[in-house]
N, C-alpha and C positions, 0 to 999 in steps of 0.2 A: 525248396518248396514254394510253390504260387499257389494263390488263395484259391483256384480250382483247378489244379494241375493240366494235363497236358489235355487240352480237347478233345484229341483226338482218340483218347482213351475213355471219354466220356459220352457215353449216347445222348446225342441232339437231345431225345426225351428225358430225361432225367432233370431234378429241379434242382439246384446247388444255392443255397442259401450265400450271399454275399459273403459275410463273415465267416464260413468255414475255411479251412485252409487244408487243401489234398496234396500230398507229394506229386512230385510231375509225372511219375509210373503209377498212379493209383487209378481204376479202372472202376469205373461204375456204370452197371447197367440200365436201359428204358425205363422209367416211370418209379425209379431211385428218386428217393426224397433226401437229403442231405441239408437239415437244419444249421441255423444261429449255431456261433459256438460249439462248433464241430473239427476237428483236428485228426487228420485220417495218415497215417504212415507209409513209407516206401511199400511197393511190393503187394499193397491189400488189396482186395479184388471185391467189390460191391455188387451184389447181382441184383436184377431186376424185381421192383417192388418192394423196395427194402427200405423203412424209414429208420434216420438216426438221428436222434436229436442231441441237445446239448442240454447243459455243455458237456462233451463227451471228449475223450482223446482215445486213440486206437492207433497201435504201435504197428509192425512192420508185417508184411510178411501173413497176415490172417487173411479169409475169407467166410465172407457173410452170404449167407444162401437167401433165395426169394423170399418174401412176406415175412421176414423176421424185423421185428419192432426193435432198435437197439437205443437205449438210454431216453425211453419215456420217462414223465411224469410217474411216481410209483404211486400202488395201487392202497393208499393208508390214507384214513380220512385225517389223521393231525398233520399233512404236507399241506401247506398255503402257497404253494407255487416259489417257494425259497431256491435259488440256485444252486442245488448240489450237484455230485460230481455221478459219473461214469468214467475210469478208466481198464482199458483193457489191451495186454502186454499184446506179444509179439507169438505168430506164427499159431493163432487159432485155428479153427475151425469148428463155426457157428451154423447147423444145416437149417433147411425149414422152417419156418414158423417159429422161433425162438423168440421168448420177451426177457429182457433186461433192463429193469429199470435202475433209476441213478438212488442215492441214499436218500437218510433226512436228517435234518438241524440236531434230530434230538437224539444222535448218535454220531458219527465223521462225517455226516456230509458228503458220502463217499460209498461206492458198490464198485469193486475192484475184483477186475479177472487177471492171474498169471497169464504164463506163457504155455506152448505145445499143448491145449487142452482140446477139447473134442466133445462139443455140446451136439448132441444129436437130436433129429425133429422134434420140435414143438417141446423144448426144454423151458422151464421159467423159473429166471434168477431173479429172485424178489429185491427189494430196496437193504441198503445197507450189506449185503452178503460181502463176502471175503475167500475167494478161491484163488489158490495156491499154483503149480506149476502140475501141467503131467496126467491130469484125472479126465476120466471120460463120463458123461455123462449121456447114459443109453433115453431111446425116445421116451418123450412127455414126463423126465425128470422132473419133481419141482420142490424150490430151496423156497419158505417165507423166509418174511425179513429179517437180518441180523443173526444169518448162517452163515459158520467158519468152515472152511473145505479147507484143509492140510494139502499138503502134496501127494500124487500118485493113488488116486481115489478112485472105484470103480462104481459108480453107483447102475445098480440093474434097473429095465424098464420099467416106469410108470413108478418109482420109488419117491414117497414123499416125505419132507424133511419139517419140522415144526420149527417155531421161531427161538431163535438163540442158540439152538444147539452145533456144538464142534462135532465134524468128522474127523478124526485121525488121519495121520498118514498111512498112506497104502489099507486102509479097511476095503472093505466090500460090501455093496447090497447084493441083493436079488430080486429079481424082478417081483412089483406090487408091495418091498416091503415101506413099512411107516413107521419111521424114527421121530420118536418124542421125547428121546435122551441123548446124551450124547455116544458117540462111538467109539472108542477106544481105538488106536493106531493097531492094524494091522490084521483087526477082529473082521468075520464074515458074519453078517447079521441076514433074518429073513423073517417075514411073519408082519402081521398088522395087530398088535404093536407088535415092533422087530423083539428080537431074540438071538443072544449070541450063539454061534454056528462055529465056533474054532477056528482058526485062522486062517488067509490065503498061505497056506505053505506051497502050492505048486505053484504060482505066481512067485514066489521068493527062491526057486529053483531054477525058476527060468530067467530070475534077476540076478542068476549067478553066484547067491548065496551058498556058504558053507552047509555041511548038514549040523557040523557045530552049532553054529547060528540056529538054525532054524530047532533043534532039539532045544537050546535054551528058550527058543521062544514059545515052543512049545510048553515048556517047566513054569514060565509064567504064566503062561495063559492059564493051567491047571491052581497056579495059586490063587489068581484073580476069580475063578471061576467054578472052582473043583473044591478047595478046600473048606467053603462057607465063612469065610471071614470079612469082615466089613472091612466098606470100600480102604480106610486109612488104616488099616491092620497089614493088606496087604499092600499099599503103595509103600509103606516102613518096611516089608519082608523084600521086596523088588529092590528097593533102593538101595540095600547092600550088597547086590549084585549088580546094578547100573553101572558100577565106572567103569567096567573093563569089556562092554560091549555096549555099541552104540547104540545098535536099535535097543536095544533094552531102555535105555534110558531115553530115549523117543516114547517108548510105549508109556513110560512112569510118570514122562513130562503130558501127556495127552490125559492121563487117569490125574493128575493133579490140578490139573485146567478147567476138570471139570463143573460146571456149577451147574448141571441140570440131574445130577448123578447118569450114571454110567446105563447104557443096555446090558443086561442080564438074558 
């Protein structure tokens, strides 16, 4: 790695701040702004018009689409311009218009994206967020600050997320819905405010799952949802069925994480 990789992958026009450091394969397009404190990985592809500031790190293998803002200043009046972080794993893909900003002091210091994700147009990942591996996030998605995204998360267009709340693994929105609680692993929610919708089972069919599996998951869902029992009534009724399937006990660890309680 040289501190602005290989020129001739770099458009004349583009501005590269001294201190960032690009692998010698990282490619950045015309009128690419590339701040301070910037650290870009083999294989990333930078398209035109695209600011990144710092201090940010960005792993291998992703591509950042036009006029996406990546690791601003975030958008909370208690940031005094403290240096916190922005990292974001390997083999993204960030389209249009995207804003992500970096955390603040008064939580990690830190807004962290996994890997293989799929932020589609004009998505906004607010300060402090936490996204996992795998989820896509359909256009004008937007997470405030100090949102957990699990792995393998489908969130539908224009879907907005309130501050602190956990997505589960593999849950789903729908497009336009608004999550003010949090989501339970593997639940389909929709509605402003969201509404549990019963689970992606043909997504877990097409993940290869058992129909075993997917009937036990099904039996949960009915307890958590069907039989009227508060939240720790049924996370005690699941939990003596958790050891001997995994996702079950994914779904009981996502319902006990909870501190915003659950969508209903």
């Amino acid at each position: 790695m040289c501190e602005k990789g290989n020129l001739t992958l770099i458009d004349s026009r583009a501005v590269i701040h001294p201190s960032a450091r690009l692998a010698d394969d990282v490619e950045v397009g015309p009128f690419a702004v590339i701040g301070p404190d910037v650290e870009i990985g083999s294989g990333t592809k930078v398209h035109s018009h695209v600011v990144v500031n710092g201090p940010t790190t960005i792993g291998r293998n992703n591509t950042i689409f036009q006029f996406s803002s990546v690791g601003e200043d975030c958008q909370d009046k208690k940031y005094q311009g403290e240096p916190t972080l922005l990292e974001i794993g390997d083999n993204n893909i960030i389209r249009e218009g995207c804003t992500i900003h970096r955390g603040t002091v008064q939580d990690n210091s830190l807004t962290s994206i996994g890997n293989n994700n799929l932020l589609m147009a004009y998505v906004h990942i607010a300060h402090d967020c936490v996204i996992g591996n795998d989820s896509i996030f359909a256009n004008n998605t937007a997470l405030a600050g100090h949102v957990i995204v699990d792995d393998g998360v489908i969130f539908g267009g224009f879907t907005a997320v309130h501050q602190f709340c956990r997505i589960g693994q593999g849950s789903m929105t729908a497009a336009g819905t608004a999550l003010f609680k949090d989501l339970p692993a593997y639940v389909m929610a929709s509605g402003s405010p969201a509404k549990a919708h019963g689970m992606n089972f043909e997504g877990m069919r097409r993940r290869g799952w058992s129909e075993e599996i997917i009937q036990d998951l099904r039996r949960a869902y009915k307890v958590i949802y069907r039989q009227n029992l508060k939240l720790e009534e049924a996370i005690k009724l699941l939990e003596s069925k958790a050891g001997h399937l995994p996702q079950i006990e994914v779904l009981v660890k996502s319902l006990q994480s909870s501190t915003r309680g659950i969508v209903r």
